[in-house]
C-alpha positions in Angstrom: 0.0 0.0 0.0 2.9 2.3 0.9 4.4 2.0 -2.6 1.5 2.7 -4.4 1.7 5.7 -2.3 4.3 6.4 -3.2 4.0 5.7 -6.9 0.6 7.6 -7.3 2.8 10.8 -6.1 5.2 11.1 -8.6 2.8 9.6 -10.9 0.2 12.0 -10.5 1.5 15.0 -12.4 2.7 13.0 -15.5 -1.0 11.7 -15.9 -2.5 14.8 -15.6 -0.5 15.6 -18.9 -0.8 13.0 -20.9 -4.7 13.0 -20.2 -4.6 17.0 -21.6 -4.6 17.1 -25.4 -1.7 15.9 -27.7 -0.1 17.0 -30.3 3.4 18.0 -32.3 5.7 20.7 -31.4 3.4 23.8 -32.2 4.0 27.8 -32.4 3.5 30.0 -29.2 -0.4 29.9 -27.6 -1.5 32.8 -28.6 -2.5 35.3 -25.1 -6.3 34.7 -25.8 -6.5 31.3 -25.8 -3.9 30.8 -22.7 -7.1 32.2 -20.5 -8.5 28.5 -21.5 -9.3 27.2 -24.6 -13.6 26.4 -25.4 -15.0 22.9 -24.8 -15.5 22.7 -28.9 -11.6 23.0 -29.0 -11.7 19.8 -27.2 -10.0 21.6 -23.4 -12.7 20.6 -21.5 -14.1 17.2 -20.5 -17.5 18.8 -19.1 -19.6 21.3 -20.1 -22.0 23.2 -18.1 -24.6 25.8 -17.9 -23.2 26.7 -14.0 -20.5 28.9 -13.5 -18.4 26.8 -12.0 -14.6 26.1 -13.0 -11.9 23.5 -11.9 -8.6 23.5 -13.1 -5.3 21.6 -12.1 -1.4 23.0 -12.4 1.5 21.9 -12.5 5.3 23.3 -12.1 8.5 22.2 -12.1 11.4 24.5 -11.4 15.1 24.4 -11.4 17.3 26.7 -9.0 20.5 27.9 -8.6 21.8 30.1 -5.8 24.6 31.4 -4.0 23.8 32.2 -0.1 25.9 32.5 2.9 25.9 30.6 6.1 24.1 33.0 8.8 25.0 30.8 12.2 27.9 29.7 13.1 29.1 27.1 15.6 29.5 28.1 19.2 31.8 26.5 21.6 31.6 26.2 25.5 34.6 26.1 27.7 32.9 27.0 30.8 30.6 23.7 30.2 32.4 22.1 28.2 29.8 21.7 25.4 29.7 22.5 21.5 26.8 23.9 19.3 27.2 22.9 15.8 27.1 24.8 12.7 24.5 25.8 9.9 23.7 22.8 7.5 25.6 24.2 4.0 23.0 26.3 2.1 22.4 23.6 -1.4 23.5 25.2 -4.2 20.9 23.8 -6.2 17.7 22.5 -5.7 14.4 21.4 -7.7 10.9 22.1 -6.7 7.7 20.5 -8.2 4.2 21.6 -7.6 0.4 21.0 -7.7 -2.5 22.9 -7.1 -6.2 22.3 -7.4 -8.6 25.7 -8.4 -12.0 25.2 -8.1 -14.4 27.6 -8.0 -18.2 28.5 -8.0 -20.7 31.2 -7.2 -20.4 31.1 -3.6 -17.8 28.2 -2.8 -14.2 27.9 -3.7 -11.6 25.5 -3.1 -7.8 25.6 -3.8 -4.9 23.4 -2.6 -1.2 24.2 -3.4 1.2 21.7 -2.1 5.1 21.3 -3.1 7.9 18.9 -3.2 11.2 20.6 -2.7 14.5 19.5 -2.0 16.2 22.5 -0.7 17.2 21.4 2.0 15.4 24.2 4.2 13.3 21.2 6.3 14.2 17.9 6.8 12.1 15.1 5.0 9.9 12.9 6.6 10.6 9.5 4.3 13.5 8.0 3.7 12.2 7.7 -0.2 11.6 11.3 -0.7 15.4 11.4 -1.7 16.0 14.7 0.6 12.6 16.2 -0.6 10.0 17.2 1.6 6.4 18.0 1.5 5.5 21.7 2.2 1.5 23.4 2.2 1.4 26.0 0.3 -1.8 27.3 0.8 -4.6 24.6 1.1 -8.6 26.6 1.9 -12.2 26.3 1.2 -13.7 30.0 0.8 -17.7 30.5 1.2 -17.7 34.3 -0.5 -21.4 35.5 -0.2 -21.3 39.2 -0.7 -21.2 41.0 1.5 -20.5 38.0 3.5 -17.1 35.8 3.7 -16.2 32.8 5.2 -12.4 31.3 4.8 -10.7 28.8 6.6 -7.6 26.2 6.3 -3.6 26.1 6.1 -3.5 29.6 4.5 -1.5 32.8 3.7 -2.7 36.2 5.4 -3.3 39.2 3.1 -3.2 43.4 4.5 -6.1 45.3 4.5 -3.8 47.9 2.1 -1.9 46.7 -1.1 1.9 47.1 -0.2 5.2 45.1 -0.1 5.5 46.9 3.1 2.1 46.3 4.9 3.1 46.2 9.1 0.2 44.4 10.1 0.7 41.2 7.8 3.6 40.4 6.1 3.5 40.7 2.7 5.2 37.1 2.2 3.2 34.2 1.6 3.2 32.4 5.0 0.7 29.6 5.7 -0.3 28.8 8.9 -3.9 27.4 9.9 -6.7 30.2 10.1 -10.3 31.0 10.0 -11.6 34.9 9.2 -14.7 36.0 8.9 -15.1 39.2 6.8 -17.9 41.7 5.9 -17.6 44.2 3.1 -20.2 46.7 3.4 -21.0 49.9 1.2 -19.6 52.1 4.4 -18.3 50.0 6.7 -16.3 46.7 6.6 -15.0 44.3 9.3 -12.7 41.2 9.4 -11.7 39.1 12.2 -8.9 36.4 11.4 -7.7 34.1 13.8 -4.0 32.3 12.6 -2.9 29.1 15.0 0.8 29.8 15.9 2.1 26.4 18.0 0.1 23.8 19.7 1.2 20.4 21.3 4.8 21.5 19.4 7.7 18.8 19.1 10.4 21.8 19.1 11.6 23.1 22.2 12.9 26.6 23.3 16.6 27.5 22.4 18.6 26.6 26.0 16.2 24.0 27.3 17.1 20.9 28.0 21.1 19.9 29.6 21.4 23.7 29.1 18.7 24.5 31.3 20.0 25.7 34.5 17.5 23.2 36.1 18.7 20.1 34.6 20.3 17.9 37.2 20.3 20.2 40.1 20.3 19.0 43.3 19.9 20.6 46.8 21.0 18.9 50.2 18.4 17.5 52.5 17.7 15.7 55.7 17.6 12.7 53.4 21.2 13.4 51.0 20.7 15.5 48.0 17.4 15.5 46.4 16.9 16.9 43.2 14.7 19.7 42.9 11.0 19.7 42.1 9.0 21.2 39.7 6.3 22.9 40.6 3.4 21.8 40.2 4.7 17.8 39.5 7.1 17.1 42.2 9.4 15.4 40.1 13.1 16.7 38.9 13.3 18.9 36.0 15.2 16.7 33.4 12.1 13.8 34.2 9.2 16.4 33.3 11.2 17.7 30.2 14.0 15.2 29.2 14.4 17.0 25.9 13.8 20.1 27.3 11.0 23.3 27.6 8.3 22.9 24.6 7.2 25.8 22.4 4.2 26.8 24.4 0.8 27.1 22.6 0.6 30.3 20.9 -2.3 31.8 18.7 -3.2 35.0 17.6 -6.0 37.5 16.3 -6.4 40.0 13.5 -8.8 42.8 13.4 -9.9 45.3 10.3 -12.5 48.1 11.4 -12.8 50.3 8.2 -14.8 52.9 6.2 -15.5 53.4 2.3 -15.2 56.9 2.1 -15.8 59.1 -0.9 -13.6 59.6 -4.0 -12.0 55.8 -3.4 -10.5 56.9 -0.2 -10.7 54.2 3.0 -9.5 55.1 6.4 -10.0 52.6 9.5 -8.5 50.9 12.8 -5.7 47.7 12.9 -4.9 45.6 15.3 -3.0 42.2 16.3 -2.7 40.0 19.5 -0.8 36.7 20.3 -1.5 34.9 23.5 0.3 32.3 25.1 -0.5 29.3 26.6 -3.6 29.0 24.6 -4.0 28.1 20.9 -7.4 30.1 19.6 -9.2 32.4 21.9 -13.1 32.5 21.5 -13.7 35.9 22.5 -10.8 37.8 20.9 -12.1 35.7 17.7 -15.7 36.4 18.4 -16.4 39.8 20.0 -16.9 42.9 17.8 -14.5 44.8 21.1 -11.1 45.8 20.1 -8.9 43.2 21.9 -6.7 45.4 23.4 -10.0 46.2 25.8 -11.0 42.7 25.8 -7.9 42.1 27.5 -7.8 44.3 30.0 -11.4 43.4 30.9 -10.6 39.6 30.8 -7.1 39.0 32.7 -7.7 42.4 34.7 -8.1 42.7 38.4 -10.4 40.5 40.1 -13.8 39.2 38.5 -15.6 36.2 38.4 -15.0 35.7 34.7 -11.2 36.5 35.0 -8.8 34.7 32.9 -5.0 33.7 33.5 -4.8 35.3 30.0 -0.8 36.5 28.9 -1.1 38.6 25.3 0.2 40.9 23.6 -1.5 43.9 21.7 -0.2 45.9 18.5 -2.6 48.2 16.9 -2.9 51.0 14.4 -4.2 53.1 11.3 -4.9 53.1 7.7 -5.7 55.0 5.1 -5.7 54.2 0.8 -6.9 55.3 -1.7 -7.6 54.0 -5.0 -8.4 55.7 -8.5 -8.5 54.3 -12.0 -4.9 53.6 -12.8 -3.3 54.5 -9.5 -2.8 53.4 -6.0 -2.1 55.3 -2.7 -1.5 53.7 0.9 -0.3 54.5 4.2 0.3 52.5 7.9 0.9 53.6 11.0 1.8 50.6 13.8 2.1 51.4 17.7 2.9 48.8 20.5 4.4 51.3 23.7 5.0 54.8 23.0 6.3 57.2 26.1 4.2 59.5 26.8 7.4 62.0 27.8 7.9 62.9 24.0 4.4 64.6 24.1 4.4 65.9 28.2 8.0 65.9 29.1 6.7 66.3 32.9 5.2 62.4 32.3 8.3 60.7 33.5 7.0 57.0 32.1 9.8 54.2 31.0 8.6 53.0 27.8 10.0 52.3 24.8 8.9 53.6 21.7 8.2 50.8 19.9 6.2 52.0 16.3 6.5 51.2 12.7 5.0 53.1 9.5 4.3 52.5 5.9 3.3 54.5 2.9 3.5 53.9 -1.0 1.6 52.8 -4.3 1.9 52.5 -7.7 0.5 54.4 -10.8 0.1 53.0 -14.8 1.5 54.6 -17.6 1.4 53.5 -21.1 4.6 52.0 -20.7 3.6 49.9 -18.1 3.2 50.2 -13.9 5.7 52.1 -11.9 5.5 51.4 -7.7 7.4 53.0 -5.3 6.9 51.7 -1.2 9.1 53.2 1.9 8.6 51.6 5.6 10.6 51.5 8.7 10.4 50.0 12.1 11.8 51.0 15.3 14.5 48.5 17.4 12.3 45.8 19.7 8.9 46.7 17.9 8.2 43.2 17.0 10.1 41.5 19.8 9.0 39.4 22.9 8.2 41.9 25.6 10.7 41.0 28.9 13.9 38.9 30.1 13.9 36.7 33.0 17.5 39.1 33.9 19.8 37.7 35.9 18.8 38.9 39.0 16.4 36.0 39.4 16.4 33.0 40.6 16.5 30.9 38.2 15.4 28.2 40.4 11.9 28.9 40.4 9.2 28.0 38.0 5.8 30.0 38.1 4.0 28.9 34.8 3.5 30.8 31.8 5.9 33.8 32.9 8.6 31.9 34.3 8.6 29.6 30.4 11.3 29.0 29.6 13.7 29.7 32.3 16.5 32.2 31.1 14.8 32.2 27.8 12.1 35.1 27.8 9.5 35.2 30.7 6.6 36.3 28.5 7.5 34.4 25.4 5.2 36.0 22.5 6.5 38.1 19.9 4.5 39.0 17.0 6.4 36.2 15.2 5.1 32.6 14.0 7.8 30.9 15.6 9.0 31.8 18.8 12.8 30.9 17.8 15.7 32.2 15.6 16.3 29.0 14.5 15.8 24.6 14.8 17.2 21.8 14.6 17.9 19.3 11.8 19.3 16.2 10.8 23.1 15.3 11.6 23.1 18.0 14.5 23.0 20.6 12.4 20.7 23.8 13.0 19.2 26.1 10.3 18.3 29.9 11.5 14.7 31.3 10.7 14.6 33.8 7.7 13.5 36.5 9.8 11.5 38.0 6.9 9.3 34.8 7.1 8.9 35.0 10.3 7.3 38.1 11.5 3.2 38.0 11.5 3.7 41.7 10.8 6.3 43.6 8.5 8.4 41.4 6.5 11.4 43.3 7.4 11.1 43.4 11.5 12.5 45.9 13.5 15.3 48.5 14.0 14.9 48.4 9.6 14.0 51.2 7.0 13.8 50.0 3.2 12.9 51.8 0.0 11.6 49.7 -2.9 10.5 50.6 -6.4 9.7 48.1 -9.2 7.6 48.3 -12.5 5.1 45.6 -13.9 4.1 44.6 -17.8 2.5 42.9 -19.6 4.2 43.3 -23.7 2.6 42.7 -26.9 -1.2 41.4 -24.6 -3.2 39.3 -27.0 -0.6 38.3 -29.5 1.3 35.4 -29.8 4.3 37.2 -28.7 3.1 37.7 -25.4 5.4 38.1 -22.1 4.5 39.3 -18.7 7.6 41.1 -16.7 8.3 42.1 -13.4 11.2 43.8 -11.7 12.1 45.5 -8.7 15.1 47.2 -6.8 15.5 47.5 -3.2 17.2 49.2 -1.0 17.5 48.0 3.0 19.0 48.8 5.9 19.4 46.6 8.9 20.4 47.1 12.1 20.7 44.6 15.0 17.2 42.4 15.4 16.3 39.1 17.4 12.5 39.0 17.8 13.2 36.2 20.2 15.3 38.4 22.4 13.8 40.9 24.5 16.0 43.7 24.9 19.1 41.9 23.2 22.0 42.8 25.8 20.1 44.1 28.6 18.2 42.4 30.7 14.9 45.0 30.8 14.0 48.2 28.9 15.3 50.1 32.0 18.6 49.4 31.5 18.0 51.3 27.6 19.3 54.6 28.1 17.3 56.2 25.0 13.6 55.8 24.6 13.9 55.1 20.8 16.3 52.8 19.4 16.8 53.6 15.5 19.2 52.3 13.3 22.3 53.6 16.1 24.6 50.7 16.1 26.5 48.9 13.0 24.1 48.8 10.0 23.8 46.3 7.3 23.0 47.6 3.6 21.5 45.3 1.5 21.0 45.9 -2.5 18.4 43.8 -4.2 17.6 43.3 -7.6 14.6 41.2 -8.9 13.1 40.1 -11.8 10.3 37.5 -13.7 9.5 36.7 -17.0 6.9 34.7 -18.1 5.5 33.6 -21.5 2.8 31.1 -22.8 4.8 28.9 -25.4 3.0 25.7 -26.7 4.8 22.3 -26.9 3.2 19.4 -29.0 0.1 21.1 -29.3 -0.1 21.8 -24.8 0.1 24.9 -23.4 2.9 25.9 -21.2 4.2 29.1 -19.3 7.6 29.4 -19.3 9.3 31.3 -16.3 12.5 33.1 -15.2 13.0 34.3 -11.5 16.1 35.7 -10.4 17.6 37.9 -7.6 20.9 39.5 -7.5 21.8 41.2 -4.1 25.0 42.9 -2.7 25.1 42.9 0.9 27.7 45.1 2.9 27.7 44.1 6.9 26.6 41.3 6.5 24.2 40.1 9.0 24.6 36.8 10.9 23.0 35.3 13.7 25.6 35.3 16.8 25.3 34.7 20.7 24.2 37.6 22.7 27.9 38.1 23.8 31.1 38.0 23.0 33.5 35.5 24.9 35.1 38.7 27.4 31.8 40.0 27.9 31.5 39.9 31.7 27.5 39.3 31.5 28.0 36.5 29.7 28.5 34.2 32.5 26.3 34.0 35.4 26.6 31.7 38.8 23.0 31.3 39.6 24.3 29.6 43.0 24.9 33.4 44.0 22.1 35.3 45.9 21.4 39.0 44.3 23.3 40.6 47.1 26.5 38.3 46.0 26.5 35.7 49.1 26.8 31.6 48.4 24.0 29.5 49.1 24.1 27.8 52.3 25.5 23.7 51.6 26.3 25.1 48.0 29.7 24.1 48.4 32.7 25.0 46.3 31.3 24.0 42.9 29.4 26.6 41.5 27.1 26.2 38.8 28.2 28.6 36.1 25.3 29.5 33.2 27.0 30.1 29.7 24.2 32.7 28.5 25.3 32.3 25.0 23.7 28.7 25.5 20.6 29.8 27.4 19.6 32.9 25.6 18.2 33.1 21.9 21.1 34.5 19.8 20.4 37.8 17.7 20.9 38.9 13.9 24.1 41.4 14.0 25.4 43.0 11.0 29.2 42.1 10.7 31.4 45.2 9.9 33.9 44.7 6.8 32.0 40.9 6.0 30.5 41.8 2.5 28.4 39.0 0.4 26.9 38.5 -2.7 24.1 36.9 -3.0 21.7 35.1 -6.1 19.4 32.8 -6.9 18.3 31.7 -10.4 14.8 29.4 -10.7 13.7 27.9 -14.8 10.5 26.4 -14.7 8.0 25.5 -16.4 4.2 25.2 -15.5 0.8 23.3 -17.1 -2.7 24.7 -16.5 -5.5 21.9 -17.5 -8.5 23.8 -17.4 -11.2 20.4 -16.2 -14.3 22.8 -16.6 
């Protein structure tokens, strides 16, 4: 039964060819038929008075590419223990994918799933030959104006149309959700829910032998006994022998808007991820901005209290769109000190805020775009450290998880990490730009894009459809696992806004895509290029928090805060490498220049069924 598994899924794709129509090596499919040729041309199998469609691709692409290693191995004298290297980026790799389109009045359906072999994930059979499965996007969509209904493993789309959008990033990241939207003449809504981790097989960077708990003991009427968990009464390393688990995370997206005259729109954003819990009815459900329903929930004493932890961003928009042109704007706030506006407000908070603004505009010779965004340092981070004057000893629940990692661990991020583990020992770090829920970029960044979108010769035989873009970023130091990086709370920040003021990374990216409807004995194909050529000056890499002479980088949690021994401590002290126990943090490296690329061919089939 397995092999015919097997069989049926490399066999799939090549039958869905050969059952399309045949025929000799022909000229180009001219643009108007590529949209799907008519059932008396023999395309379709059915025919139908509905309006329903079904239709099947297929791709297959080649790449090439030249990246750089981003984490490198760390060693451990104090403890006498290693952390291997980055797994080798592959310097080629194929990718072949499927999806299934259907759609009707009111019901949709569309699956996109891939089989790649970059080496990004590990594969889960041996017979995969280093490929893996991914989800594209897989949903069913019940769209009955001015009602809609989606749910599945999906991507997330902004309210506003921009590379740049700080609410959602603009990369295509699946992750199971359910929204509920309604599109009004005045006023629309949407409520999104997106499951982060539940019941997660990873476990939080430092957990595990590098836990400061793992195989502590304390002396006792009875000899050493190790100590207890709270909560279980049993020894840290027999509750988590592998270490701390990703705690369940979800989170909650909110659009409260108004159609306005002249094609303008102006309304209210906001996001929340909550730990400990996976999907929160009543952020999901209630019409109340969930910053309010939070306060109301998990504050003070009611009978309906919750032992909620969450985390709030919200913000504003404004677009406006015109025939042939595009305008939009974001404004994202998480803590903002109120000493900027009344300097006799002496409150310690971090201004933490990111904007957005841009568009495009056609011309006869074609679309010409043009985005600018930026985010302060921390914006997107986890919110505090567990600091070192703790003890580390202690285990409370949800803010005490993970020990020495981050006592309230939920950044607006998917994962809560920097990076995982794979095969062989190896780890691979987290693209941070597909990682953050909102701006692709993440904090302490500004970037500046422009790019420009044709389509040549439409309707002839000669068609091609061409995109290109050039960007210009600038990075400074980012960890949205890492609290407050080097510091141990926002106190210890002498400057209430953190901008791009240490060593900066430039990046220089150039993109393009070109695509064409050829036809090969007598079945239509699109063709494709997709390439990227970047310089990148300071590099960035993913390091520990300190360096080895750093004197916070070691830390003897056998010491009380006012520097005594604990009593029957004895002379063997238990020294913490921080490096080990602390998520590490993206650093541009001064005078460490790369260039990068990547090059995909492919090649695609579209059998429209119906």
């Amino acid at each position: 039964m397995r092999t015919m598994q097997r069989a049926m899924i490399f066999l799939l794709p090549a039958l869905m060819i050969l059952a399309g129509p045949a025929g000799l090596w022909s000229e180009e499919l001219p643009a108007a038929e590529w949209a799907g040729l008519s059932a008396e041309e023999g395309w379709s199998l059915f025919s139908s008075d509905t309006d329903d469609t079904l239709a099947f691709e297929f791709t297959f692409g080649l790449t090439a590419q030249r990246m750089y290693e981003m984490l490198g191995p760390y060693e451990s004298p104090e403890l006498d223990r290693s952390l291997r290297g980055q797994r080798t980026p592959r310097s080629w790799y194929d990718t072949t994918e499927a999806i299934l389109d259907y759609r009707s009045r009111y019901l949709s359906l569309f699956v996109d799933w891939a089989m790649i072999n970059d080496e990004r994930y590990d594969p889960s059979e041996p017979w995969m030959r280093g490929r893996y499965l991914y989800i594209k996007d897989a949903h069913v969509q019940v769209d009955r104006r001015p009602f809609l209904i989606k749910a599945g493993r999906t991507t997330q789309t902004d309210v506003i149309d921009s590379p740049y959008s700080l609410f959602v990033n603009a990369n295509p990241i699946p992750a199971p959700q359910l929204e509920t939207t309604y599109r009004g003449d005045f006023f629309f809504y949407t409520s999104r829910w997106v499951g982060l981790n539940r019941n997660s097989d990873k476990t939080y960077f430092g957990s595990g032998m590098d836990n400061p708990l793992y195989g502590q003991r304390e002396p006792g009427a009875e000899g050493d006994q190790p100590i207890p968990m709270p909560g279980s009464g049993n020894a840290y390393e027999d509750v988590y022998p592998d270490g701390i688990p990703w705690a369940d995370r979800g989170a909650n997206f909110k659009v409260y808007g108004l159609n306005l005259a002249d094609g303008w729109r102006f309304g209210l954003q906001e996001s929340a991820v909550y730990l400990n819990q996976y999907f929160n009815p009543e952020f999901f459900l209630s019409p109340m901005p969930m910053y309010f329903t939070q306060i109301i929930v998990d504050g003070g004493n009611k009978p309906w209290g919750e032992d909620a932890n969450s985390k709030h961003v919200l913000g504003f928009f404004a677009d406006r769109t015109r025939p042939g042109s595009y305008l939009a704007g974001q404004i994202l706030l998480d803590d903002f000190n109120p000493g900027n506006l009344a300097p006799t407000l002496d409150v310690d908070f971090m201004n933490r805020l990111a904007w957005s603004i841009g568009g495009y505009r056609e011309y006869d010779f074609g679309q010409i775009g043009l985005y600018y965004a930026g985010s302060t340092k921390y914006t997107f981070s986890a919110t505090s450290s567990a600091g070192i004057d703790r003890d580390v000893r202690t285990y409370d629940g949800a803010d005490e998880v993970p020990l020495y990692y981050s006592r309230r661990p939920y950044p607006l991020t998917y994962f809560p990490a920097v990076e995982y583990p794979v095969k062989n020992g190896r780890r691979m770090p987290i693209d941070y730009r597909h990682n953050y829920l909102g701006y692709q970029h993440g904090e302490n960044n500004m970037a500046i894009k422009i790019d420009y979108t044709n389509t040549f010769h439409p309707e002839e035989r000669r068609e091609i459809g061409f995109y290109s873009s050039l960007e210009y970023v600038i990075n400074g130091a980012k960890s949205p696992a890492n609290p407050w990086h080097e510091e141990n709370h926002f106190r210890d920040i002498d400057e209430a806004t953190r901008f791009l003021n240490d060593d900066l990374e430039h990046q220089v990216l150039l993109r393009a895509r070109v695509e064409r409807p050829v036809r090969i004995f007598g079945v239509p194909f699109t063709v494709f290029a997709d390439g990227e050529l970047g310089f990148i000056f300071n590099a960035m890499k993913l390091e520990p928090v300190f360096d080895r002479y750093d004197d916070r980088r070691t830390f003897d949690f056998d010491k009380l805060d006012d520097g005594r021994t604990r009593e029957g401590d004895g002379d063997n002290p238990n020294i913490i490498d921080r490096n080990l126990v602390e998520p590490w943090i993206y650093r541009p490296q001064p005078g460490d220049h790369e260039v990068i690329w990547h090059l995909t061919l492919g090649i695609t089939y579209r059998w429209q069924v119906k």
